[in-house]
C-alpha positions as a Markdown table, in Angstrom:
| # | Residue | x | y | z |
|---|---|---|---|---|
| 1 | Unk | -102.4 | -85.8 | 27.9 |
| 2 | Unk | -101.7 | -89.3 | 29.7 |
| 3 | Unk | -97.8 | -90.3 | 28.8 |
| 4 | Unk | -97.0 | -93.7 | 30.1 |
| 5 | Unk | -93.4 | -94.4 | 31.3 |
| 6 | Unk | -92.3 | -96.1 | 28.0 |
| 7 | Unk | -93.7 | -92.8 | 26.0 |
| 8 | Unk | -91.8 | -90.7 | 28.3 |
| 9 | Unk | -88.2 | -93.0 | 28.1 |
| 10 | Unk | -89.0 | -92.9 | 24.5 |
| 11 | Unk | -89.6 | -89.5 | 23.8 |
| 12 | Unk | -86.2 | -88.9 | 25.5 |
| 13 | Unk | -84.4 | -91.1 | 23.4 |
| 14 | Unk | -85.3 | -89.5 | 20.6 |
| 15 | Unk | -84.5 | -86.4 | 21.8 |
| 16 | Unk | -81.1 | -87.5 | 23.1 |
| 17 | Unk | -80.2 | -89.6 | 19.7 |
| 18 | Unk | -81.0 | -86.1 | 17.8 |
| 19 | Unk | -78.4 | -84.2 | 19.9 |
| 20 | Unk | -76.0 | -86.9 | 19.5 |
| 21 | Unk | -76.3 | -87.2 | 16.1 |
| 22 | Unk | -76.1 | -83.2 | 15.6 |
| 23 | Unk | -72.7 | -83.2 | 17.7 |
| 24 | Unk | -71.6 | -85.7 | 15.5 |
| 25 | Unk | -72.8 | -83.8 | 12.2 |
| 26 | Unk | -74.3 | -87.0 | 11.5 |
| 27 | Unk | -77.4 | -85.2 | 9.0 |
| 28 | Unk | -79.3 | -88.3 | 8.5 |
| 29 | Unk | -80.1 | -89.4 | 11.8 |
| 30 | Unk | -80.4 | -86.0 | 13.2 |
| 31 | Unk | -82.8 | -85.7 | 10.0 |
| 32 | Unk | -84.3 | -89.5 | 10.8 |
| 33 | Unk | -85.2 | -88.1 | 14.5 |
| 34 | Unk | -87.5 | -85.3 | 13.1 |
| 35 | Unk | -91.4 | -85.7 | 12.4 |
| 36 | Unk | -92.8 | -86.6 | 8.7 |
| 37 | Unk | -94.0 | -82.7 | 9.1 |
| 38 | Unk | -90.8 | -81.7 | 9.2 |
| 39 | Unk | -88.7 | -84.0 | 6.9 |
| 40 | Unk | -91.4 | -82.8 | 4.0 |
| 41 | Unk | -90.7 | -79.0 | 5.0 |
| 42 | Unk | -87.1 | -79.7 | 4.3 |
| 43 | Unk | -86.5 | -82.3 | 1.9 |
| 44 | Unk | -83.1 | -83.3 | 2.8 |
| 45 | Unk | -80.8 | -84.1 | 5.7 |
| 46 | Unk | -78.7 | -80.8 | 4.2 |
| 47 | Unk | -81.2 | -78.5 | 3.9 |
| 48 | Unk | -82.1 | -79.5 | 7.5 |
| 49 | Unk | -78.6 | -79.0 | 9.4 |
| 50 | Unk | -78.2 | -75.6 | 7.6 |
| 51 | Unk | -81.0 | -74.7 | 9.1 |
| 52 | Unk | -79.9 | -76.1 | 12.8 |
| 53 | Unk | -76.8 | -74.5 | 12.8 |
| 54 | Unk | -78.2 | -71.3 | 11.7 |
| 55 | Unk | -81.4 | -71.3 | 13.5 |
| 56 | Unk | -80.4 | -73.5 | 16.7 |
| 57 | Unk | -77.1 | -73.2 | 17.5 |
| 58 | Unk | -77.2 | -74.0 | 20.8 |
| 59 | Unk | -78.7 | -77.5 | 19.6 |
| 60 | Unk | -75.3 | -77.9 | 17.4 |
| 61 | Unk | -72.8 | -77.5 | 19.8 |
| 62 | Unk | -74.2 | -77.7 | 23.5 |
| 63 | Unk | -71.3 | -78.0 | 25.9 |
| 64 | Unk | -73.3 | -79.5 | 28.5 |
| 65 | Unk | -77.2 | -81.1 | 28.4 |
| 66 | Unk | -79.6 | -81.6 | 30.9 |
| 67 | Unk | -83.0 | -83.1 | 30.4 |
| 68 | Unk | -86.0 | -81.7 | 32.4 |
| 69 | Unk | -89.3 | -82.8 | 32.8 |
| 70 | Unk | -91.9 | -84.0 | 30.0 |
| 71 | Unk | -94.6 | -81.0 | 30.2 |
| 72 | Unk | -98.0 | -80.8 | 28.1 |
| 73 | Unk | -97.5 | -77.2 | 25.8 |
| 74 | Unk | -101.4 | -77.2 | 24.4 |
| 75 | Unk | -101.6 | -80.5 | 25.1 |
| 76 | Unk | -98.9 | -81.2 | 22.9 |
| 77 | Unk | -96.2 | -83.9 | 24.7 |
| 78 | Unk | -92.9 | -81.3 | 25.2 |
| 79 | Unk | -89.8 | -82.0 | 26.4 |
| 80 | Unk | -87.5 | -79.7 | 27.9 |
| 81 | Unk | -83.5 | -79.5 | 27.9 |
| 82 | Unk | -81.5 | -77.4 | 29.4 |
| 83 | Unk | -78.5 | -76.6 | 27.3 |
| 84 | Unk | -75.5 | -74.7 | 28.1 |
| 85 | Unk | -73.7 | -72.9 | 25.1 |
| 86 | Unk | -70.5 | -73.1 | 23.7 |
| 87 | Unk | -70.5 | -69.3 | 25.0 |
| 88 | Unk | -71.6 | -70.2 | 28.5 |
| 89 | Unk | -75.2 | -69.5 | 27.7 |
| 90 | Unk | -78.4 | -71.1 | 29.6 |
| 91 | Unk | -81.1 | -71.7 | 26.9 |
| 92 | Unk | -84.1 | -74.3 | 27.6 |
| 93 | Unk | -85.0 | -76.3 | 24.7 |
| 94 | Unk | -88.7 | -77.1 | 23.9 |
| 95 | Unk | -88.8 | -80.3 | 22.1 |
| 96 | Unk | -92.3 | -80.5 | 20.9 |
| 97 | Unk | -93.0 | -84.1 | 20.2 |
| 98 | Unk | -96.1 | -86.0 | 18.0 |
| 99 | Unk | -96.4 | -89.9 | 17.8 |
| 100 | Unk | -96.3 | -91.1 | 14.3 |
| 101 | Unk | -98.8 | -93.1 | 12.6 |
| 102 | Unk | -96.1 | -95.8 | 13.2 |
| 103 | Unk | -96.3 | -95.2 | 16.9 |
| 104 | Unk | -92.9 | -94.3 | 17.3 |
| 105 | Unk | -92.6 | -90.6 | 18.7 |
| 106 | Unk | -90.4 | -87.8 | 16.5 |
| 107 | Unk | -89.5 | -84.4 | 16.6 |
| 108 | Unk | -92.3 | -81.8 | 15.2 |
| 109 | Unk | -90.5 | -79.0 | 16.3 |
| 110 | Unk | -88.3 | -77.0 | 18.8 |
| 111 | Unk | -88.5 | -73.5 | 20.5 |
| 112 | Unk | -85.7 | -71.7 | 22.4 |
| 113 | Unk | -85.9 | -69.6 | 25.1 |
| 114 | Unk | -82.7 | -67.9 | 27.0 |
| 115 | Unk | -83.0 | -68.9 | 30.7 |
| 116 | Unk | -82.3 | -65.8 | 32.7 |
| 117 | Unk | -83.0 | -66.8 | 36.4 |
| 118 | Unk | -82.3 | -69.9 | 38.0 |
C-alpha cells in the first residue's frame, strides 16, 4: 500500500467531514462521505443514521476526537480515531477507506474496538 501525502490529508478529511456532519445530524453528508458499497446497502441517508446511532454511537456523539495514524488492515488504507464517549469511554475507530472509481476516497466501512490500556 503506497499512500501519498494528498491520499493521506484526504482520507482524513473525509473522515473528519463524516464526524462533523454526524454531530450535526446532517444525514446527507454523513451519507455522501460513505462508499458506493455502502450507500447501495442502505439506500437512504435515514436508513443510514439509524443505523449509526444504533450501531456506532460513539461515532454520533464523541465528546472529544483524536486522529491517529493511517495504517494498512489487509492492505486496505485504515484510518484510526480515537474517540472519547459521551460516557467517558476510550473506543478507536477503524475507518476502512476504498478510492472510488472517481478517485476521490470514501468510507467502506468502520469497526470499533474499546481501548482498554493506554
Amino acid at each position: 500500500m503506497h499512500l501519498t501525502q494528498q491520499d493521506l490529508a484526504e482520507i482524513r478529511q473525509v473522515v473528519a467531514f463524516q464526524l462533523s456532519a454526524l454531530q450535526r445530524d446532517d444525514y446527507v453528508t454523513a451519507f455522501a462521505c460513505a462508499s458506493l458499497f455502502i450507500q447501495e446497502e442502505f439506500g437512504t441517508p435515514q436508513r443510514f443514521m439509524a443505523m449509526v446511532r444504533s450501531a456506532y454511537r460513539p461515532l454520533y456523539r464523541p465528546r472529544s476526537v483524536m486522529f491517529e495514524a493511517v495504517i494498512a488492515l489487509e492492505n486496505i488504507p485504515t484510518q484510526q480515531v480515537l474517540i472519547l464517549t459521551e460516557n467517558d469511554q476510550l473506543v478507536r475507530a477503524y475507518y476502512l477507506m476504498h478510492r472510488q472509481a472517481d478517485a476521490n476516497w470514501k468510507i467502506n466501512g468502520c469497526l470499533l474496538a474499546e481501548v482498554t490500556k493506554f
